[in-house]
N, C-alpha and C positions, 0 to 999 in steps of 0.2 A: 646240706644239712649235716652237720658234725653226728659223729657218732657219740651217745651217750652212755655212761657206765656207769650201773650199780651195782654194786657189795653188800651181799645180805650177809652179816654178821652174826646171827642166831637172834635170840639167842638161843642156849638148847631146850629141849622140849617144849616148843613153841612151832613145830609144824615146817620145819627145816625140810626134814625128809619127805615132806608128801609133796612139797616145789620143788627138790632137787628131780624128786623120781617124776613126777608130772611132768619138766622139760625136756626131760632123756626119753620119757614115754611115746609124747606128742609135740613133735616137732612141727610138725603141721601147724598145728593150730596156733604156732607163733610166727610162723614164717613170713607167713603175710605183713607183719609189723615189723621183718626187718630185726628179729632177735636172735642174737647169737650166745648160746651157752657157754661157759666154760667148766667139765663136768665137775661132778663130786669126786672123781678117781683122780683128776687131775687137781684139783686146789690142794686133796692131801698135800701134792708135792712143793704147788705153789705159795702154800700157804701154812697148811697143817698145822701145829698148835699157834699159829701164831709165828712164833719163834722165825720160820724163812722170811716172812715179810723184815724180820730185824737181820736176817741174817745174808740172806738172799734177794735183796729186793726188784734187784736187774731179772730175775725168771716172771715173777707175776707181770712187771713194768714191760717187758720183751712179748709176753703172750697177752696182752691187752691191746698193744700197738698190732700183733698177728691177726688179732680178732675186726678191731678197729679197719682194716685195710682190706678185710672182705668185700667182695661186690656186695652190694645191695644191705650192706649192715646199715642199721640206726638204733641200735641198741646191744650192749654186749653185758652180760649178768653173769655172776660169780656168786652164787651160794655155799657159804660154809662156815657151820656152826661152831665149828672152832675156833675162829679168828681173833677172839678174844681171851685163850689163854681156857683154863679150864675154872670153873665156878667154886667159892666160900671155901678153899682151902684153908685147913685148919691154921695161918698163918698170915695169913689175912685179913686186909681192913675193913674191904667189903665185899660182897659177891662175886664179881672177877678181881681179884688182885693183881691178874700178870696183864690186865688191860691196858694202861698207860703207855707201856715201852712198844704194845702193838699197835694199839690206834693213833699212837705218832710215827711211825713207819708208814700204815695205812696210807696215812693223810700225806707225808709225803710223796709216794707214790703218785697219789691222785690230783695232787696239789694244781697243776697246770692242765687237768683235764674232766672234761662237762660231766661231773661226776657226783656221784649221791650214795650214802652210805644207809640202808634197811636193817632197822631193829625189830624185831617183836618181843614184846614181855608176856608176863603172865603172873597172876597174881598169887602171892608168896606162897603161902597155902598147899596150894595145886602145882606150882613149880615144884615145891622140894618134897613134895611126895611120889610127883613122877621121875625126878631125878634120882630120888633113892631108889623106886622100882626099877629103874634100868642098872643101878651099880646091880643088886639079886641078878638082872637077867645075865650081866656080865661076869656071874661067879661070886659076887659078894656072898658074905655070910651075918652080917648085922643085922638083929631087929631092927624095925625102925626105931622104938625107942632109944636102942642103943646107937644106933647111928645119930639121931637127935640131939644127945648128950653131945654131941662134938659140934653141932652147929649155934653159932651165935644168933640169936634173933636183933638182935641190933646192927649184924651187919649182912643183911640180905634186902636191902634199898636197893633200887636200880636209878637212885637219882646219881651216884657218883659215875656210871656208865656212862649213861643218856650226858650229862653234862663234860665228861672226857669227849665224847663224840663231837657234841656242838661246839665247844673250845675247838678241837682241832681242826672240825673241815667246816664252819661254818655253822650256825643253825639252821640256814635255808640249805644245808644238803645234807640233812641229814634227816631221814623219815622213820617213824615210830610206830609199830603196827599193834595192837590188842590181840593176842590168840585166841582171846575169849569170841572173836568174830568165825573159829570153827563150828560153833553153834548153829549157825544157821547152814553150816552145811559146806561139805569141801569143795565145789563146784566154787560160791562165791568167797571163801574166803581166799581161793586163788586168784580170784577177779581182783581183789582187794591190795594184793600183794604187786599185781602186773599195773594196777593202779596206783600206786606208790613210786612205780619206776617212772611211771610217764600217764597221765589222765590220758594218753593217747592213747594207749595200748589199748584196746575195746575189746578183749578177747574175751570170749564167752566159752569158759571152758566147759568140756564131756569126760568129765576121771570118774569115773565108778571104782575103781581099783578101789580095796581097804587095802592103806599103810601104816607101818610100823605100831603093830595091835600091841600092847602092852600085857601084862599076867593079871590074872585073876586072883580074888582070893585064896583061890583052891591052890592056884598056880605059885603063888607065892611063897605058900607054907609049905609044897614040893620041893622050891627052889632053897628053901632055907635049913631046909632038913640034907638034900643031897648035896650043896655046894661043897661043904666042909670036906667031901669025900671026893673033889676035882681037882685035879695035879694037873692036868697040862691044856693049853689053852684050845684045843681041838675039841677036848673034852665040856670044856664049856658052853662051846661055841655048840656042839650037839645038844646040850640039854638044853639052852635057850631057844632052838629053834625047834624042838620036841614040847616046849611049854607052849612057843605062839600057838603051835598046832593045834594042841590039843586040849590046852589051858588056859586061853587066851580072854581077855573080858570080854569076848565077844560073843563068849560060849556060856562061860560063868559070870556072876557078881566082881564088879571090883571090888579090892582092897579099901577098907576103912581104915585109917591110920591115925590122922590125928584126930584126936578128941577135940568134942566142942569147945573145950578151952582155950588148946594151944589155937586154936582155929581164930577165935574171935577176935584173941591176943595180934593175930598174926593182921588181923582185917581191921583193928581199931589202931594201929600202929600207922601201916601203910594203905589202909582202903584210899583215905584223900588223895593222897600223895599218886597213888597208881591211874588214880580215877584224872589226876592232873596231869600225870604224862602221857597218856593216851588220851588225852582226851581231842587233841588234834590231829589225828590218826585219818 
Protein backbone atom coordinates (compact mmCIF):
# COMPACT_ATOMS: atom_id res chain seq x y z
CA UNK A 1 0.00 0.00 0.00
CA UNK A 2 1.74 3.42 -0.91
CA UNK A 3 1.64 5.95 1.55
CA UNK A 4 -0.85 8.75 1.07
CA UNK A 5 -0.71 12.56 1.79
CA UNK A 6 -2.88 15.22 2.60
CA UNK A 7 -2.48 19.13 3.01
CA UNK A 8 -4.97 20.81 4.84
CA UNK A 9 -4.52 24.38 3.60
CA UNK A 10 -7.13 26.18 5.97
CA UNK A 11 -8.55 27.94 5.16
CA UNK A 12 -8.43 30.31 8.46
CA UNK A 13 -11.08 30.34 10.73
CA UNK A 14 -12.54 27.29 9.60
CA UNK A 15 -11.59 24.79 12.50
CA UNK A 16 -7.85 24.50 11.54
CA UNK A 17 -6.80 24.58 15.18
CA UNK A 18 -9.26 22.11 16.77
CA UNK A 19 -7.45 19.11 13.99
CA UNK A 20 -4.18 20.44 14.37
CA UNK A 21 -4.68 20.15 18.34
CA UNK A 22 -6.88 16.92 18.16
CA UNK A 23 -3.97 15.03 16.29
CA UNK A 24 -1.18 16.30 18.77
CA UNK A 25 -3.85 15.53 21.42
CA UNK A 26 -4.89 11.78 20.47
CA UNK A 27 -2.62 9.85 18.81
CA UNK A 28 -4.07 6.99 19.66
CA UNK A 29 -6.96 7.24 18.13
CA UNK A 30 -5.32 7.37 14.71
CA UNK A 31 -2.72 5.03 15.09
CA UNK A 32 -4.51 2.28 14.28
CA UNK A 33 -5.05 3.80 10.63
CA UNK A 34 -1.49 4.16 10.11
CA UNK A 35 -1.55 8.14 10.48
CA UNK A 36 1.36 10.11 10.70
CA UNK A 37 1.24 13.87 11.72
CA UNK A 38 3.37 16.47 10.86
CA UNK A 39 2.92 19.16 13.69
CA UNK A 40 1.68 22.60 13.63
CA UNK A 41 5.31 23.84 15.39
CA UNK A 42 6.81 22.20 12.49
CA UNK A 43 5.02 23.42 9.13
CA UNK A 44 5.63 26.89 10.57
CA UNK A 45 9.00 26.19 9.45
CA UNK A 46 8.05 23.94 6.49
CA UNK A 47 5.80 25.76 5.24
CA UNK A 48 4.83 29.02 7.25
CA UNK A 49 3.25 31.76 5.10
CA UNK A 50 3.54 29.97 2.22
CA UNK A 51 6.52 31.67 1.18
CA UNK A 52 9.21 28.29 2.10
CA UNK A 53 7.09 25.98 0.04
CA UNK A 54 8.55 28.87 -2.91
CA UNK A 55 11.40 29.31 -1.22
CA UNK A 56 12.49 26.15 0.46
CA UNK A 57 10.85 23.32 -1.22
CA UNK A 58 13.49 20.45 -0.55
CA UNK A 59 12.60 20.91 3.69
CA UNK A 60 8.68 19.97 3.38
CA UNK A 61 9.63 17.40 -0.01
CA UNK A 62 12.68 15.81 2.49
CA UNK A 63 10.10 15.46 5.73
CA UNK A 64 7.38 13.89 3.73
CA UNK A 65 9.66 11.29 2.05
CA UNK A 66 10.80 11.01 6.60
CA UNK A 67 7.27 10.59 7.34
CA UNK A 68 6.49 8.31 4.15
CA UNK A 69 9.23 5.63 5.16
CA UNK A 70 7.95 5.05 8.73
CA UNK A 71 7.05 1.56 9.60
CA UNK A 72 3.50 0.94 9.54
CA UNK A 73 2.63 4.59 7.83
CA UNK A 74 -0.54 4.76 5.26
CA UNK A 75 -1.21 8.18 5.68
CA UNK A 76 0.84 11.28 6.59
CA UNK A 77 -1.25 14.90 7.20
CA UNK A 78 0.23 18.30 7.32
CA UNK A 79 -2.32 20.86 8.60
CA UNK A 80 -1.62 24.65 8.13
CA UNK A 81 -3.65 27.29 7.77
CA UNK A 82 -1.31 29.39 6.36
CA UNK A 83 -0.37 27.86 3.14
CA UNK A 84 -1.94 30.05 1.29
CA UNK A 85 -0.38 33.32 1.89
CA UNK A 86 -2.53 35.59 4.32
CA UNK A 87 -6.41 36.63 3.17
CA UNK A 88 -8.20 40.16 1.21
CA UNK A 89 -5.11 42.20 1.59
CA UNK A 90 -5.83 45.52 0.78
CA UNK A 91 -4.08 44.95 -2.66
CA UNK A 92 -5.55 42.31 -3.74
CA UNK A 93 -7.84 40.62 -6.37
CA UNK A 94 -9.40 38.34 -4.40
CA UNK A 95 -9.41 36.81 -0.92
CA UNK A 96 -5.93 35.20 -0.90
CA UNK A 97 -3.95 37.03 -3.30
CA UNK A 98 -0.40 35.49 -2.41
CA UNK A 99 -2.27 32.04 -3.38
CA UNK A 100 -1.09 31.26 -7.00
CA UNK A 101 2.85 31.41 -6.41
CA UNK A 102 2.07 29.01 -3.31
CA UNK A 103 -0.34 26.40 -4.65
CA UNK A 104 2.03 25.99 -7.71
CA UNK A 105 4.87 25.19 -5.47
CA UNK A 106 2.46 23.08 -3.43
CA UNK A 107 1.58 21.14 -6.43
CA UNK A 108 4.82 20.75 -7.50
CA UNK A 109 6.06 19.20 -4.54
CA UNK A 110 3.15 16.77 -4.60
CA UNK A 111 3.13 16.25 -8.20
CA UNK A 112 4.58 12.53 -8.26
CA UNK A 113 3.00 11.62 -5.02
CA UNK A 114 -0.53 9.80 -3.86
CA UNK A 115 -1.59 13.12 -2.72
CA UNK A 116 -4.63 15.29 -1.93
CA UNK A 117 -4.95 18.74 -0.94
CA UNK A 118 -8.05 19.79 2.03
CA UNK A 119 -9.92 23.15 1.89
CA UNK A 120 -12.64 24.26 4.11
CA UNK A 121 -14.60 27.42 3.53
CA UNK A 122 -17.15 29.30 5.27
CA UNK A 123 -19.53 31.49 4.35
CA UNK A 124 -18.55 35.16 3.75
CA UNK A 125 -20.61 36.68 6.44
CA UNK A 126 -19.23 34.48 9.39
CA UNK A 127 -15.66 34.32 7.83
CA UNK A 128 -14.77 37.99 8.06
CA UNK A 129 -16.31 38.61 11.31
CA UNK A 130 -14.35 35.98 12.86
CA UNK A 131 -11.41 37.00 11.09
CA UNK A 132 -11.66 40.51 12.34
CA UNK A 133 -12.26 39.15 15.84
CA UNK A 134 -9.05 37.48 16.01
CA UNK A 135 -6.96 40.74 14.16
CA UNK A 136 -8.83 42.67 18.20
CA UNK A 137 -7.41 39.35 19.85
CA UNK A 138 -4.10 39.88 18.18
CA UNK A 139 -3.87 43.72 19.33
CA UNK A 140 -5.75 45.38 16.61
CA UNK A 141 -7.60 48.47 17.28
CA UNK A 142 -10.38 48.96 14.45
CA UNK A 143 -13.98 49.01 14.78
CA UNK A 144 -15.38 46.51 12.73
CA UNK A 145 -16.92 49.10 10.81
CA UNK A 146 -13.76 50.80 10.33
CA UNK A 147 -11.99 47.70 9.53
CA UNK A 148 -14.95 47.03 6.87
CA UNK A 149 -14.29 50.16 5.02
CA UNK A 150 -11.01 48.43 3.82
CA UNK A 151 -12.64 45.34 2.61
CA UNK A 152 -14.00 44.90 -0.80
CA UNK A 153 -17.19 42.76 -1.10
CA UNK A 154 -16.62 41.89 -4.49
CA UNK A 155 -13.37 40.26 -3.79
CA UNK A 156 -14.08 37.77 -1.11
CA UNK A 157 -15.18 34.72 -3.53
CA UNK A 158 -13.61 31.57 -2.85
CA UNK A 159 -14.20 30.50 -6.31
CA UNK A 160 -10.74 31.93 -7.47
CA UNK A 161 -8.98 29.54 -4.61
CA UNK A 162 -10.92 26.44 -5.06
CA UNK A 163 -10.27 26.78 -8.95
CA UNK A 164 -6.14 27.64 -8.35
CA UNK A 165 -6.23 24.32 -6.39
CA UNK A 166 -8.03 22.07 -9.00
CA UNK A 167 -5.90 23.72 -12.08
CA UNK A 168 -2.85 22.71 -10.25
CA UNK A 169 -3.22 19.28 -8.65
CA UNK A 170 -6.07 18.01 -10.41
CA UNK A 171 -9.81 18.23 -9.47
CA UNK A 172 -9.95 14.60 -8.07
CA UNK A 173 -7.22 15.68 -5.38
CA UNK A 174 -8.33 18.24 -4.23
CA UNK A 175 -11.30 18.00 -1.24
CA UNK A 176 -13.60 20.75 -0.13
CA UNK A 177 -14.91 20.74 3.34
CA UNK A 178 -18.06 23.13 4.74
CA UNK A 179 -17.18 24.57 8.44
CA UNK A 180 -20.55 25.07 8.73
CA UNK A 181 -20.55 20.89 9.37
CA UNK A 182 -19.07 22.17 13.20
CA UNK A 183 -22.82 22.42 13.98
CA UNK A 184 -23.48 19.21 14.66
CA UNK A 185 -20.72 19.05 16.92
CA UNK A 186 -16.79 18.69 17.11
CA UNK A 187 -16.61 15.03 17.45
CA UNK A 188 -18.14 14.57 13.93
CA UNK A 189 -16.93 17.23 12.11
CA UNK A 190 -13.51 15.60 12.80
CA UNK A 191 -14.87 12.56 11.45
CA UNK A 192 -15.61 14.52 8.44
CA UNK A 193 -12.21 16.08 7.91
CA UNK A 194 -10.24 12.18 8.39
CA UNK A 195 -13.05 11.33 5.83
CA UNK A 196 -11.75 13.55 3.36
CA UNK A 197 -8.30 12.14 3.60
CA UNK A 198 -9.44 8.68 3.00
CA UNK A 199 -13.30 7.09 3.41
CA UNK A 200 -10.94 4.73 5.14
CA UNK A 201 -10.10 6.37 7.95
CA UNK A 202 -13.18 5.16 10.29
CA UNK A 203 -12.15 6.98 13.20
CA UNK A 204 -14.52 7.83 15.73
CA UNK A 205 -13.29 10.59 17.50
CA UNK A 206 -13.58 11.46 21.85
CA UNK A 207 -12.28 15.51 22.06
CA UNK A 208 -14.37 17.08 24.62
CA UNK A 209 -11.58 19.80 24.91
CA UNK A 210 -13.20 23.58 23.92
CA UNK A 211 -10.62 25.13 21.37
CA UNK A 212 -9.74 28.34 20.28
CA UNK A 213 -12.82 30.23 22.22
CA UNK A 214 -13.08 33.52 20.45
CA UNK A 215 -14.16 37.22 22.65
CA UNK A 216 -17.40 38.08 23.58
CA UNK A 217 -19.22 41.14 23.19
CA UNK A 218 -18.11 42.30 26.38
CA UNK A 219 -14.63 41.03 25.52
CA UNK A 220 -14.41 42.88 22.42
CA UNK A 221 -15.25 46.34 23.56
CA UNK A 222 -12.19 45.55 26.46
CA UNK A 223 -10.14 44.68 23.66
CA UNK A 224 -10.76 47.75 21.74
CA UNK A 225 -10.69 50.21 24.50
CA UNK A 226 -7.13 48.59 25.91
CA UNK A 227 -5.35 47.61 22.63
CA UNK A 228 -4.32 51.27 21.76
CA UNK A 229 -2.52 51.22 24.99
CA UNK A 230 -0.09 47.74 23.99
CA UNK A 231 3.54 48.35 22.85
CA UNK A 232 4.94 45.20 22.76
CA UNK A 233 3.98 41.88 21.58
CA UNK A 234 4.14 40.12 25.21
CA UNK A 235 1.75 42.54 26.22
CA UNK A 236 -0.74 41.48 23.77
CA UNK A 237 -0.25 38.14 23.95
CA UNK A 238 -1.34 38.61 27.87
CA UNK A 239 -4.44 40.45 27.24
CA UNK A 240 -5.64 37.97 24.60
CA UNK A 241 -5.23 35.24 26.79
CA UNK A 242 -6.85 37.33 29.98
CA UNK A 243 -10.03 37.87 27.44
CA UNK A 244 -10.39 33.96 26.43
CA UNK A 245 -10.39 33.49 30.12
CA UNK A 246 -12.45 35.50 31.34
CA UNK A 247 -14.37 37.11 28.32
CA UNK A 248 -14.82 34.51 26.14
CA UNK A 249 -18.34 33.72 24.18
CA UNK A 250 -18.55 31.15 26.14
CA UNK A 251 -19.14 33.05 29.09
CA UNK A 252 -20.75 36.11 27.36
CA UNK A 253 -22.95 36.91 24.08
CA UNK A 254 -21.13 36.98 20.96
CA UNK A 255 -20.39 40.05 19.13
CA UNK A 256 -23.11 41.31 16.65
CA UNK A 257 -21.28 42.93 13.82
CA UNK A 258 -22.75 43.15 10.81
CA UNK A 259 -26.04 44.43 10.29
CA UNK A 260 -28.89 42.78 8.46
CA UNK A 261 -27.81 44.48 5.36
CA UNK A 262 -24.37 43.98 4.87
CA UNK A 263 -25.31 40.43 5.88
CA UNK A 264 -27.85 39.75 3.15
CA UNK A 265 -25.79 41.59 0.60
CA UNK A 266 -23.05 39.23 1.54
CA UNK A 267 -25.53 35.86 1.18
CA UNK A 268 -27.37 37.21 -2.03
CA UNK A 269 -24.06 37.66 -3.68
CA UNK A 270 -22.30 34.41 -2.88
CA UNK A 271 -25.01 32.05 -1.05
CA UNK A 272 -25.19 29.93 -4.64
CA UNK A 273 -21.95 30.05 -5.39
CA UNK A 274 -20.75 28.65 -1.66
CA UNK A 275 -23.81 26.49 -1.65
CA UNK A 276 -22.06 24.98 -5.19
CA UNK A 277 -18.70 24.67 -3.79
CA UNK A 278 -19.50 22.60 -1.06
CA UNK A 279 -21.81 21.18 -2.09
CA UNK A 280 -19.61 17.86 -2.85
CA UNK A 281 -17.96 18.05 0.22
Amino acid sequence: MSVKIAVHVGAHKTGTSLIQKYMRDKPDQLEPFGVRVISRGDTNTLIGWGKALIDTPRLFSARLDEECAEDGAHYVIASHENTLGRPHLPSGEHLYPEAATRVAALAAILRDRDARVIIYLRPQAAFLESYYLQLVQQGGSLTFDQWLDRVDFDRVSWRPVVEMLRDSMGPARVAIGDFEEIRAGQDPFLSGFFRRVDPAIKVQPNYSARRNLSISDKGLRIALAANPHLRTPDEKKRMRAFLQKHFSNAKYPRPVLFSDGHRADLTARYGDEYRELTSAS
